[in-house]
N, C-alpha and C positions, 0 to 999 in steps of 0.2 A: 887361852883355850888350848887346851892338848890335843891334838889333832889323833894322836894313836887312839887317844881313849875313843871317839868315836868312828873313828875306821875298824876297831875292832869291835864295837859295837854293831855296827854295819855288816862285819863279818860274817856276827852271830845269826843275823836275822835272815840274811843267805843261804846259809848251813841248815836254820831251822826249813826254808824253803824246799831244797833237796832231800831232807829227812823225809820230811811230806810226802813227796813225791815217792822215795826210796820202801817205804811204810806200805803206801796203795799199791807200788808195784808187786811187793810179796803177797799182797792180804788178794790180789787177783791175779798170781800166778797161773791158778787153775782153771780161770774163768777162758771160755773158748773166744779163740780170735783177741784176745784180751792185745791192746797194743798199748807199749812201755812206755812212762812217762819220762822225760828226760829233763836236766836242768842243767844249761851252760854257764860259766859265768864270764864276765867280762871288768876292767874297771871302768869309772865316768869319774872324770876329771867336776873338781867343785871349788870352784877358784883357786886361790895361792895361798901360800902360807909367808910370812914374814917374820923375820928375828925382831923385828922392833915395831912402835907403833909410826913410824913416820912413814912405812911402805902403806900403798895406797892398792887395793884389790882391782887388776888388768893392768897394772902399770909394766909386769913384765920381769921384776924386780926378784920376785919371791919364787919356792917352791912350789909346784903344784900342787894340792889337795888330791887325792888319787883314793877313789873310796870304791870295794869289793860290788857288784852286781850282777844278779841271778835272774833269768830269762827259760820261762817252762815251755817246752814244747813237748812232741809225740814221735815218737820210732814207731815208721810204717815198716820194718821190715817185715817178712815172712816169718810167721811161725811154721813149725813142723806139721806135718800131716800123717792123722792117726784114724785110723780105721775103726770104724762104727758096726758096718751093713746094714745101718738101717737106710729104707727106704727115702725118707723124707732129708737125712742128712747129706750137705751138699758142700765140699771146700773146695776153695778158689786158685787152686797154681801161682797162676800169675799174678799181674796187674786189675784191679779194680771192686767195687764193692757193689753187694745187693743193693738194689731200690726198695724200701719199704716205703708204708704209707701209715700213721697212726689214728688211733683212733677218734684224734682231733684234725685228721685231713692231711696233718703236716709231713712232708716228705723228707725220710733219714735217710740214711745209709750205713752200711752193717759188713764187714770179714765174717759173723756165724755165720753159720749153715743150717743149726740144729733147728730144723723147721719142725713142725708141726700140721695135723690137719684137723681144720675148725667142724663143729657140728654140722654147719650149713656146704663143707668141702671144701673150705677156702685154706687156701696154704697159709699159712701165719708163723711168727717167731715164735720164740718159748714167751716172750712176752705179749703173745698177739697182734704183735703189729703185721699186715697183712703183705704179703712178700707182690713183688709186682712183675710185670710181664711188660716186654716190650710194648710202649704205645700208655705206657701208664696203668693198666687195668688188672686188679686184681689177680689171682693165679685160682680156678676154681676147678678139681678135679670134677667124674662124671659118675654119679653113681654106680656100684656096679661095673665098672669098666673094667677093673683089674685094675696090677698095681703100675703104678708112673714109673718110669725109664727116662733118666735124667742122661742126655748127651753131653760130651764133652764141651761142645759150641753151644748149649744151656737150654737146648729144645728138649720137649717134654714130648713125653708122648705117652698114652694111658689104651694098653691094648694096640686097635687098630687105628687109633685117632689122635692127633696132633692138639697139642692145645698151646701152640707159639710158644717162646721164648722167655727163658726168665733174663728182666732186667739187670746188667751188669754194666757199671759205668765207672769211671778213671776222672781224676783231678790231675792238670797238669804241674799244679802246686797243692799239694795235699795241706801247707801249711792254712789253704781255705778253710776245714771242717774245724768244727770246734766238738768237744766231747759233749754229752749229755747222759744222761741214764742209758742201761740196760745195754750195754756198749755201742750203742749207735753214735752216730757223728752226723751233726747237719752244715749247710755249706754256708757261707755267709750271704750275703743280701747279694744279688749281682752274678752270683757265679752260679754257672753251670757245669753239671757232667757230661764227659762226654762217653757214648757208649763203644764197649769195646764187644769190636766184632770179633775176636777168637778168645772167650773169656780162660778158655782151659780149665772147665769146673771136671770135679769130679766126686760120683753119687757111691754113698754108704761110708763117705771120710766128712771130719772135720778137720776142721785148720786150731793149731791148737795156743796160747798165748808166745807173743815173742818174746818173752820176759825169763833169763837164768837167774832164781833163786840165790844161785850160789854169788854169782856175780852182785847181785844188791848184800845180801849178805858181806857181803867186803866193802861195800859203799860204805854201810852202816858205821862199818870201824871206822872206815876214815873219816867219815862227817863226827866222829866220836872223840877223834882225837884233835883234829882241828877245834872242835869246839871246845875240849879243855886248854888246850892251849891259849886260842884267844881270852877264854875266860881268865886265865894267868895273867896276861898281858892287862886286864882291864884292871883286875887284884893288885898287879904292882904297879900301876899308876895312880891307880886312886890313893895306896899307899904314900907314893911318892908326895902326893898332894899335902895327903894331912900332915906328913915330918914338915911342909914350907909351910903350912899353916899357921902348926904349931909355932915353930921358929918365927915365924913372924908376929906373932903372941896375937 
């Protein structure tokens, strides 16, 4: 067995994974709060290798097996904040994310802002999902009140009258949230948010994606030329193969 031929196979399959990832990150550049997907790699040991068949696999004898591995995660950092004025839009300074609630009950969590407001008054995403106030409860303006005045500490207030707090809460390991549509993040089974008390929102900006264009743009080469390369490497050993083939008739 040749061991390069499939470590560079392993390579490819790598490369194809950060492509992926390098791909989504461009095509949602523009998308608000958009957070970058990322792909480390590591190796993982797969037993030894031996010059002959008399070495035995754990014996200690041989080289190690040392095969390419790739591991997706998420860059929570901050994107930039770009001014709107509208009313309804709302970014996050600091640390932590909206509370939403879907229209299956299910509770997400969201970096937009670009709220919206429903027929019946209720605050909702561009997607609908219904933005939440501290204590869990919907966020519902007042007829006629005038327009909502969104504080820096995330209280609301509509005219003369107070309508509490929009939900903002922190992962002390962000690695809990897993992605889903419409860029929301839900938490894993177990885990809870906790709310932050000085959220530092601020009304008529969005938060806008953390993702430089330019910077995947040069991933792109490099995952380009890595991948020819390995592909080389795969070319002149398979070659290699068929001349002892041959030669071996």
């Amino acid at each position: 067995m040749n061991i390069g031929l499939y470590q560079s196979a392993s390579a490819l399959s790598a490369l194809e994974r950060w492509q992926e990832s390098v791909a989504q990150n461009i095509m949602s550049s523009q998308s608000t709060a958009y957070r970058k997907r990322t792909v480390s790699f590591s190796t993982e040991a797969a037993g030894e290798i031996h010059a002959d068949e008399r070495g035995r696999s754990g014996s200690g004898h041989g080289q190690p097996a040392i095969f390419p591995r790739a591991a997706a995660a998420i860059d929570f950092g901050k994107g930039e904040t770009q001014a709107t004025r509208r009313d309804f839009d709302v970014a996050i300074q600091g640390d932590g994310f909206f509370s939403v609630q879907s229209a299956s009950g299910a509770r997400a969590y969201t970096r937009c802002g670009e709220f919206q407001l429903r027929a019946d008054r209720t605050l909702v995403t561009g997607s609908g999902d219904q933005v939440l106030g501290e204590g869990g409860a919907p966020i519902a303006l007042l007829p006629g009140g005038g327009p909502l005045q969104i504080n820096p500490d995330g209280s609301l207030v509509q005219g003369e009258t107070s309508l509490g707090r929009i939900s903002v809460v922190k992962f002390s390991d962000p690695a809990a949230l897993k992605p889903i549509a419409g860029g929301l993040f839900v938490a894993k089974p177990g885990v809870e948010g906790t709310p932050v008390e000085q959220p530092e929102l601020l009304q008529g900006y969005i938060e806008t994606s953390n993702v430089s264009a330019l910077r995947e743009m040069v991933d792109l080469v490099v995952i380009s030329r890595a991948y020819e390369a390995n592909q080389k490497i795969i070319t002149t050993v398979d070659q290699q193969m068929q001349k002892v083939l041959d030669a071996l008739g």
